[in-house]
C-alpha positions, -999 to 999 in steps of 0.1 A, spaced: -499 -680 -930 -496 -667 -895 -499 -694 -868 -529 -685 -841 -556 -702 -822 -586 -719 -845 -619 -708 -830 -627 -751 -823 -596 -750 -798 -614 -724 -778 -626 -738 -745 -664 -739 -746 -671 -738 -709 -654 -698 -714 -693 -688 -726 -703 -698 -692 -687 -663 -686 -709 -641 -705 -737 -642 -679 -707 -610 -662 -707 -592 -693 -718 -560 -691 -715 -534 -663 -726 -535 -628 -730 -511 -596 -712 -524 -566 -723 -521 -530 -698 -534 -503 -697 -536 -465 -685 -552 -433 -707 -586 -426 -739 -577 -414 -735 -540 -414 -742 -508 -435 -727 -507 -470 -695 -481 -473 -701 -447 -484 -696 -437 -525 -701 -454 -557 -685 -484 -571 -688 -501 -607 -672 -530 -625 -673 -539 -661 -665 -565 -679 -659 -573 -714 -648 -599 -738 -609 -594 -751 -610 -599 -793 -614 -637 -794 -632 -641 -765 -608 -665 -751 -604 -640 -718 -624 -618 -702 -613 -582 -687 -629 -570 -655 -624 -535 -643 -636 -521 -614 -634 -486 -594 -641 -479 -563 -645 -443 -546 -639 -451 -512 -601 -445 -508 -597 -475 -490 -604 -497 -512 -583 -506 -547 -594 -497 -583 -582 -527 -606 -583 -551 -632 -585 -588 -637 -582 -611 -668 -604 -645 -663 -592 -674 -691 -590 -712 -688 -577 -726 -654 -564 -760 -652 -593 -789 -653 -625 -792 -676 -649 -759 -663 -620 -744 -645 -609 -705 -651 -579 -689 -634 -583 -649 -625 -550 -630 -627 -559 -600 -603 -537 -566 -604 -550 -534 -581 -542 -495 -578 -520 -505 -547 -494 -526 -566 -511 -562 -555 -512 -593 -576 -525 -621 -573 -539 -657 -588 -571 -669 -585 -588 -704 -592 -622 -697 -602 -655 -718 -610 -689 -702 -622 -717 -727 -626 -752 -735 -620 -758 -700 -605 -727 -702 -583 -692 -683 -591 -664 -688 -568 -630 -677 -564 -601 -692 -544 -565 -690 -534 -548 -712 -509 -516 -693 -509 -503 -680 -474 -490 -645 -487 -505 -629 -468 -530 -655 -464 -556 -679 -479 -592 -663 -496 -623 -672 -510 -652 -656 -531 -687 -669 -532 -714 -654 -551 -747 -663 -559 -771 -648 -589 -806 -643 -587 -830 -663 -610 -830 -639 -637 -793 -631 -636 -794 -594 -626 -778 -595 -588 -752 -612 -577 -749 -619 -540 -714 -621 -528 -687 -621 -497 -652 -622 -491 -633 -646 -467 -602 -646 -454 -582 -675 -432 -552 -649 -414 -544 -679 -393 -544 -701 -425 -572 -727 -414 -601 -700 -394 -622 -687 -416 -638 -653 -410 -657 -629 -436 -637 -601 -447 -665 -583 -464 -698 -589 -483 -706 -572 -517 -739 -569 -541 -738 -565 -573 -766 -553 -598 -763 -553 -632 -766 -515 -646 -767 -529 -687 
């Protein structure tokens, strides 16, 4: 018998993730502005197991990265980690959190420099509510951008 994973050691809290699955239109723009011009989607998707889920995104602006993430178990009871990897060659690791209506992303690494994600989701699951933050300094916090996204299916 091959060795492998038994379904009872996967990590409950991953179904908190399914309320992503599915594909959503993406709307992005400076803090308090107009969105950017041209269409942008992300899906996501359950690998086989459904111990990870995959998150692609593209983006038409030329700007701005097409990528993919992978989102498992972080460290901690509820915890995920987010291994990022975009179109320009960056990579990166994410703590994440998603609960009571609230996902969040995090690093405190100084390369370039420290970020944060905080999105809300409506009542009935369908738009997320989101922005960007960035510390360049290490310790000031300013918004990098803010995004929307609405579920397409």
């Amino acid at each position: 018998m091959g060795g492998g994973m038994e379904a009872s050691d996967r990590d409950a809290a991953l179904d908190r993730l399914d309320v992503l699955v599915g594909r959503w239109s993406l709307e992005a723009g400076p803090p308090g502005g107009p969105a950017w011009p041209g269409e942008a989607s992300v899906a996501f998707e359950w690998l086989e197991g459904r111990t990870f889920l995959i998150q692609r995104w593209a983006i038409e602006m030329p700007a701005a990265p097409d990528g993919i993430a992978i989102i498992g178990s972080g460290e901690g009871p509820g915890a995920f980690r987010q291994h990022y990897f975009d179109s320009r060659g960056v990579h990166r690791v994410y703590e994440m959190t998603l609960e009571n209506g609230a996902w969040r992303l995090w690093r405190d690494a100084t390369n370039p420099f420290p970020q944060r994600f905080t999105g809300t989701f409506s009542e009935d699951g369908d738009l997320i509510t989101a922005r960007w933050e960035k510390a360049e300094d290490g310790s000031a916090w300013t918004t990098d951008f803010d995004l929307t996204y609405r579920r397409l299916d």
